[in-house]
C-alpha positions as CSV (number, residue, x, y, z in Angstrom):
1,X,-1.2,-22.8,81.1
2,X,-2.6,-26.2,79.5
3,X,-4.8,-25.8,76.5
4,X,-7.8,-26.8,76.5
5,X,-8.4,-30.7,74.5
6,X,-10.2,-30.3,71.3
7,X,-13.8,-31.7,71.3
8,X,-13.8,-35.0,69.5
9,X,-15.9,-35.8,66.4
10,X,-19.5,-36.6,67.5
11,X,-20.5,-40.3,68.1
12,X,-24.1,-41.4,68.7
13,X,-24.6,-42.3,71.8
14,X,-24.6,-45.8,71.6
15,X,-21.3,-46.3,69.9
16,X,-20.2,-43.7,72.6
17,X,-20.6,-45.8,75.0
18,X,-19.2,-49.2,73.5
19,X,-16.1,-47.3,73.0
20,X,-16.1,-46.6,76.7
21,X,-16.6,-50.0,77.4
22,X,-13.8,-51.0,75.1
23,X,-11.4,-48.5,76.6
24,X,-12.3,-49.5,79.9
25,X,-11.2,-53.4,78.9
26,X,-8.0,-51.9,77.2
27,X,-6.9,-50.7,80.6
28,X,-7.8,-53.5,82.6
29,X,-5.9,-55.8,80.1
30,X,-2.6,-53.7,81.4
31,X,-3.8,-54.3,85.4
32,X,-5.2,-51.1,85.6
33,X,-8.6,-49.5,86.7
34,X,-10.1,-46.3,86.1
35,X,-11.3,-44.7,88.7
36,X,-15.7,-44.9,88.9
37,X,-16.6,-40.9,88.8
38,X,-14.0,-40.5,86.1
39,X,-16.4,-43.3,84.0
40,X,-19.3,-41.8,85.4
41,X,-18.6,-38.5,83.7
42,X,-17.2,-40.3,80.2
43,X,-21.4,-41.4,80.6
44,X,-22.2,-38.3,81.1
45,X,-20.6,-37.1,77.9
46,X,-22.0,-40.5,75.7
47,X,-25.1,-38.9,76.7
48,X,-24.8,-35.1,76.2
49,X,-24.4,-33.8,79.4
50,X,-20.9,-32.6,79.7
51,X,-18.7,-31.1,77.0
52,X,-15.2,-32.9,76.2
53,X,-13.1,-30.3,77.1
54,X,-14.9,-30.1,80.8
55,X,-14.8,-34.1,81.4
56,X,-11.1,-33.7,79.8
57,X,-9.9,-30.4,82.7
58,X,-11.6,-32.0,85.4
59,X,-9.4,-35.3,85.0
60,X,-6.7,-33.6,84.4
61,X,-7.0,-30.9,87.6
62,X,-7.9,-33.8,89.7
63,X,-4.6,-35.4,89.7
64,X,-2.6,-32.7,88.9
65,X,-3.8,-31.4,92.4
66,X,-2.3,-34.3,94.1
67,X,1.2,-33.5,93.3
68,X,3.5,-32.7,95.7
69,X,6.3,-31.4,93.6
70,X,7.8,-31.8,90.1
71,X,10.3,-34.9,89.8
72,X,13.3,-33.2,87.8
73,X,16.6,-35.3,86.4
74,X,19.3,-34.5,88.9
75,X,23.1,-34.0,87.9
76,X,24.8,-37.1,87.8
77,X,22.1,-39.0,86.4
78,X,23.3,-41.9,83.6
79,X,21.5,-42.7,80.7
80,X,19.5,-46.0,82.0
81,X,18.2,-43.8,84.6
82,X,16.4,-40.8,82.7
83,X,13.0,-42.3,83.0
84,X,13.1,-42.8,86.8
85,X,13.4,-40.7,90.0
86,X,16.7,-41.8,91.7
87,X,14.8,-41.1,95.0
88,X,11.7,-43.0,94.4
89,X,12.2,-45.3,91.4
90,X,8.7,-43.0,90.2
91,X,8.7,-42.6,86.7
92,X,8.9,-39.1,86.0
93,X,6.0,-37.3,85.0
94,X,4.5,-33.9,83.8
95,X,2.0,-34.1,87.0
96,X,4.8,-34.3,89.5
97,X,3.5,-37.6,91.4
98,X,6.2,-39.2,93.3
99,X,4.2,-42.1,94.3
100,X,3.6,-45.0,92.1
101,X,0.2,-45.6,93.1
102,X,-1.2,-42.0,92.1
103,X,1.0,-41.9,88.6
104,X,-0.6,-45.3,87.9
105,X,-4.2,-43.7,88.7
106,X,-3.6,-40.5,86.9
107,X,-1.8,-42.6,83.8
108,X,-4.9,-45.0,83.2
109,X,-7.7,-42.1,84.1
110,X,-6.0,-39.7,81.1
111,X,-4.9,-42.7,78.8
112,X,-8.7,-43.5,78.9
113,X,-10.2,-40.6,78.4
114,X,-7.5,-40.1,75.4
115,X,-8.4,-43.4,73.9
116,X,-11.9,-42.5,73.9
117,X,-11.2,-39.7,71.6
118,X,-9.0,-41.6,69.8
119,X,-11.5,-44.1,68.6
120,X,-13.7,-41.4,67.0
121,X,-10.9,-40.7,64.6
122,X,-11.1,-41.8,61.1
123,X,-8.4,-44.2,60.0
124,X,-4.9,-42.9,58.6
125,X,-4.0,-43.5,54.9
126,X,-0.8,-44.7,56.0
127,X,-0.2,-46.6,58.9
128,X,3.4,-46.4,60.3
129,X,6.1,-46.1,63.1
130,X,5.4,-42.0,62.9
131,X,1.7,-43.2,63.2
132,X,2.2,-45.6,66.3
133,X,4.5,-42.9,67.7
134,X,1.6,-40.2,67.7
135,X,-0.8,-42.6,68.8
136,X,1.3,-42.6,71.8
137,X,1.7,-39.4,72.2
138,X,-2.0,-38.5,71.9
139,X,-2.7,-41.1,74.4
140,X,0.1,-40.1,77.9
141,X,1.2,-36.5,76.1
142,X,-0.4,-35.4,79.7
143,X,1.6,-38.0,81.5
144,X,5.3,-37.9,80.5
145,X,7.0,-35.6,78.5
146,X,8.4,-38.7,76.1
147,X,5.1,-39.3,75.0
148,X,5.7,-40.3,71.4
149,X,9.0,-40.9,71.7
150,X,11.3,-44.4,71.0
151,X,12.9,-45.5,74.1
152,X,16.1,-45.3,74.7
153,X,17.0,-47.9,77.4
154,X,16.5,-51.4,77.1
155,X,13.7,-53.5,78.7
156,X,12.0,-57.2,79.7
157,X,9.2,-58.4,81.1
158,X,8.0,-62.0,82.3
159,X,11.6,-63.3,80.7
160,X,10.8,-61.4,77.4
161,X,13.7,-59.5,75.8
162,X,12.4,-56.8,73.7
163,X,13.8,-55.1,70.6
164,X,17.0,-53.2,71.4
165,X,16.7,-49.5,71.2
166,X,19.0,-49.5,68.3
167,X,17.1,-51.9,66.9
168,X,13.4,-50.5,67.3
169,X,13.1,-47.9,63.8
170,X,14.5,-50.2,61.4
171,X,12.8,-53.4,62.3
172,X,9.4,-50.7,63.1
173,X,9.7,-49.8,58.9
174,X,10.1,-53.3,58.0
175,X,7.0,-54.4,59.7
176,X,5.3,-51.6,58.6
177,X,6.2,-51.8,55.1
178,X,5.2,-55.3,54.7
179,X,1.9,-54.8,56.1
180,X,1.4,-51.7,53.3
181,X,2.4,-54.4,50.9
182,X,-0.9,-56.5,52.3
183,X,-2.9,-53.1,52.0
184,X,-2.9,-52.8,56.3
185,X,-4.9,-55.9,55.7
186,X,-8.1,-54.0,54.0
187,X,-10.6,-56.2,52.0
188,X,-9.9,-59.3,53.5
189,X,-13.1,-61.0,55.8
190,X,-13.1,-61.5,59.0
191,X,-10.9,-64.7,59.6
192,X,-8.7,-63.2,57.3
193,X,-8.2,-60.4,58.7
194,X,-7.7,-61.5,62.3
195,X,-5.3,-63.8,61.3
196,X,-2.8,-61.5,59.8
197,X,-3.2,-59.1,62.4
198,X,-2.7,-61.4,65.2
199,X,0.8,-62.0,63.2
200,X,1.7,-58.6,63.3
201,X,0.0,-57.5,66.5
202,X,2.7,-60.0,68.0
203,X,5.7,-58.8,66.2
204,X,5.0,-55.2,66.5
205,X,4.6,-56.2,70.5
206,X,8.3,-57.4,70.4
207,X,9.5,-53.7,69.7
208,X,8.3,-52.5,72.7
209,X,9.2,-49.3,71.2
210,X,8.4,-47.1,74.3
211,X,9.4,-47.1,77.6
212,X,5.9,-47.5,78.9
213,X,2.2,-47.7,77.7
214,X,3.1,-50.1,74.7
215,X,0.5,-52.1,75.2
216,X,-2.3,-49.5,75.3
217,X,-1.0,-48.1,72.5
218,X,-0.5,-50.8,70.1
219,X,-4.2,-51.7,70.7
220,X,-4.9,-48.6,69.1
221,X,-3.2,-48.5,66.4
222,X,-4.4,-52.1,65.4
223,X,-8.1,-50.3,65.9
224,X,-7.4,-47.9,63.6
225,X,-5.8,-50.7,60.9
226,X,-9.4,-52.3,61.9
227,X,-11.6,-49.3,61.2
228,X,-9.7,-48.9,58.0
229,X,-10.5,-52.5,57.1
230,X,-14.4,-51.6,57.2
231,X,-14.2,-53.3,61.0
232,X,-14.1,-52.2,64.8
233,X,-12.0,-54.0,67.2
234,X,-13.9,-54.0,70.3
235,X,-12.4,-55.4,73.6
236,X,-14.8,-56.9,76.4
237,X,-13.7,-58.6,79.9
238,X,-10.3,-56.6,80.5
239,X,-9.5,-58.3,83.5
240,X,-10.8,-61.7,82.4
241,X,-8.7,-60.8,79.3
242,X,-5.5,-60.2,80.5
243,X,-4.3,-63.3,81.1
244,X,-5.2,-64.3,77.5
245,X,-3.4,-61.5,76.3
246,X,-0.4,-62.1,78.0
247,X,-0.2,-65.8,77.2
248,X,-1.1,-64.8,73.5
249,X,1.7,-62.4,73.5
250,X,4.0,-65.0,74.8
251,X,3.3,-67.8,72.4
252,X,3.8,-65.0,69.3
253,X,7.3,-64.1,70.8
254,X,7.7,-68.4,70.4
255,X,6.0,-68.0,66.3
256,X,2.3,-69.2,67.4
257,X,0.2,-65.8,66.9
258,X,-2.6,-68.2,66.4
259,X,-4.2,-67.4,70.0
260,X,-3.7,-63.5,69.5
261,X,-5.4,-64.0,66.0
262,X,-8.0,-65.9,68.2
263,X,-8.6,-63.0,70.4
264,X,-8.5,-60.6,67.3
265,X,-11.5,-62.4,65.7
266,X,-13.5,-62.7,69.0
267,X,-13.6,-58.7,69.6
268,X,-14.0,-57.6,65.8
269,X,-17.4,-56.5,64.3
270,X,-18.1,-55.3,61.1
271,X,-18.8,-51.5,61.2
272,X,-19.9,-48.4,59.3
273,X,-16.7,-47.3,57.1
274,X,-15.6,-43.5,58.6
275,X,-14.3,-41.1,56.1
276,X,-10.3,-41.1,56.3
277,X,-8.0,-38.5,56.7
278,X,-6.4,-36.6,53.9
C-alpha cells in the first residue's frame, strides 16, 4: 500500500497558481502535456478546495488503473537493456504501463503535480549531485523505481553525446563545487545571475545524469539555486519555449550559454526570500 504524499507548505493563492503555470511550461518544454482535469484539480487546490494528498491519490489511482500488468526484467536481459521492456521497448515502470503513450501521460501528470510541491520548498544550504539526485527522485519516485538514481547506460539525443556514465559523479562534484565557490550564485543581480546560471545550466545538461526526466529535473534544481538567490525562475510559453530551449542547450554544448542565460533572465523575478532548510 502507497503512502499517502505529505501536504506541501501553504502558498497563497496567487503564487499557487503561478507555480502551476510554471510547471505546466516545464512540461511542455520536454513535448509533453498534462492532461486538463488533472490541472483543473491542481486549481482546485491553489484555491482551497481539495487537500494535497486527495489531488495527489486521485492522479496516482487514475493511471495506476490503466495498467495492464507489471513490466518485470526477464532472464537474459544485458546491461544496456535494464531500462526497457524487451517486448515493447516501454520503459519500465512502477505503474505497469506497457504502452508508451499512457507511461508518457502518467510521467508528465505525476512529474507535475510533484514539481508543484517542489517549488513550495525552501532552498537547500548546499546544492549538490545528492541534491539533483533527490530532486529527481521526488519528482518520477512514482514512475520508475531508478528515480534518483545515475544512469548506467549511455545516451544521445539530436547528435548530442552526453557524459559517460563513468563519467557523470566526478565531473557532477566539479561543477558543483565550483558553483559553491561562486556562493550558488547568491548576491549577484539579475543579469548577473542569469548569466552564470545559463553557464552552468548548460554544463550540468551535458551530464545527462539520468536515464530520463533530466531536463525536468535540472529546471528544478536551478529554481531552487534561484530561490536561494532571493529570485524565482518562472517559466511561461512551454511549447513556444521548447524550441528555444533546445537550440539554447545546443549552442552551450558548442561554449555559447549566452542564449540559455537569455532565457534565464527573461523568466526570473525577484521574490520574497523563504526560510532555508537546516
Amino acid at each position: 500500500m502507497r503512502r499517502a504524499a505529505p501536504n506541501p507548505p501553504a502558498m497563497d493563492t496567487m503564487r499557487c497558481h503561478a507555480a502551476i503555470d510554471s510547471a505546466l511550461a516545464s512540461m511542455a518544454i520536454e513535448g509533453g502535456q498534462v492532461a486538463p482535469e488533472v490541472e483543473a484539480m491542481a486549481r482546485r487546490h491553489a484555491e482551497g478546495q481539495m487537500a494535497w494528498a486527495t489531488l495527489h491519490r486521485h492522479v496516482l489511482e487514475a493511471h495506476a488503473a490503466t495498467a495492464p500488468g507489471t513490466a518485470r526484467p526477464r532472464a537474459g536481459e544485458c546491461a544496456q537493456d535494464l531500462y526497457s521492456d524487451l517486448r515493447t521497448g516501454v520503459l519500465k515502470n512502477r505503474l505497469g504501463l506497457q504502452q508508451a503513450e499512457l507511461l508518457s501521460a502518467a510521467e508528465f501528470n505525476l512529474a507535475f503535480i510533484a514539481t508543484i510541491a517542489l517549488k513550495n520548498t525552501p532552498p537547500p544550504k548546499v546544492v549538490d549531485i545528492a541534491f539533483f539526485r533527490a530532486i529527481h527522485k521526488a519528482l518520477f519516485k512514482n514512475v520508475y523505481s531508478w528515480a534518483g538514481q545515475i544512469r548506467t547506460v549511455s545516451i544521445t539525443k539530436g547528435g548530442t553525446v552526453f557524459a559517460f556514465p563513468a563519467c557523470i559523479e566526478g565531473e557532477g562534484r566539479k561543477l558543483f563545487k565550483a558553483m559553491a565557490q561562486e556562493n550558488y550564485l547568491r548576491g549577484l543581480n539579475a543579469e548577473v545571475f542569469a548569466a552564470r546560471a545559463g553557464h552552468y545550466l548548460g554544463e550540468i545538461n551535458m551530464l545527462h545524469p539520468f536515464r530520463e526526466g533530466n531536463g525536468r529535473a535540472q529546471r528544478m534544481v536551478f529554481e531552487k539555486i534561484a530561490q536561494g538567490a532571493g529570485f524565482e525562475l518562472l517559466w511561461r510559453h512551454g511549447a513556444a519555449l521548447r524550441g528555444e530551449m533546445i537550440a539554447a542547450s545546443q549552442e552551450a554544448a558548442d561554449g555559447d550559454s549566452s542564449r540559455m542565460a537569455e532565457l534565464i533572465r527573461a523568466h526570473l523575478h525577484k521574490a520574497p526570500t523563504l526560510a532555508r532548510a537546516d
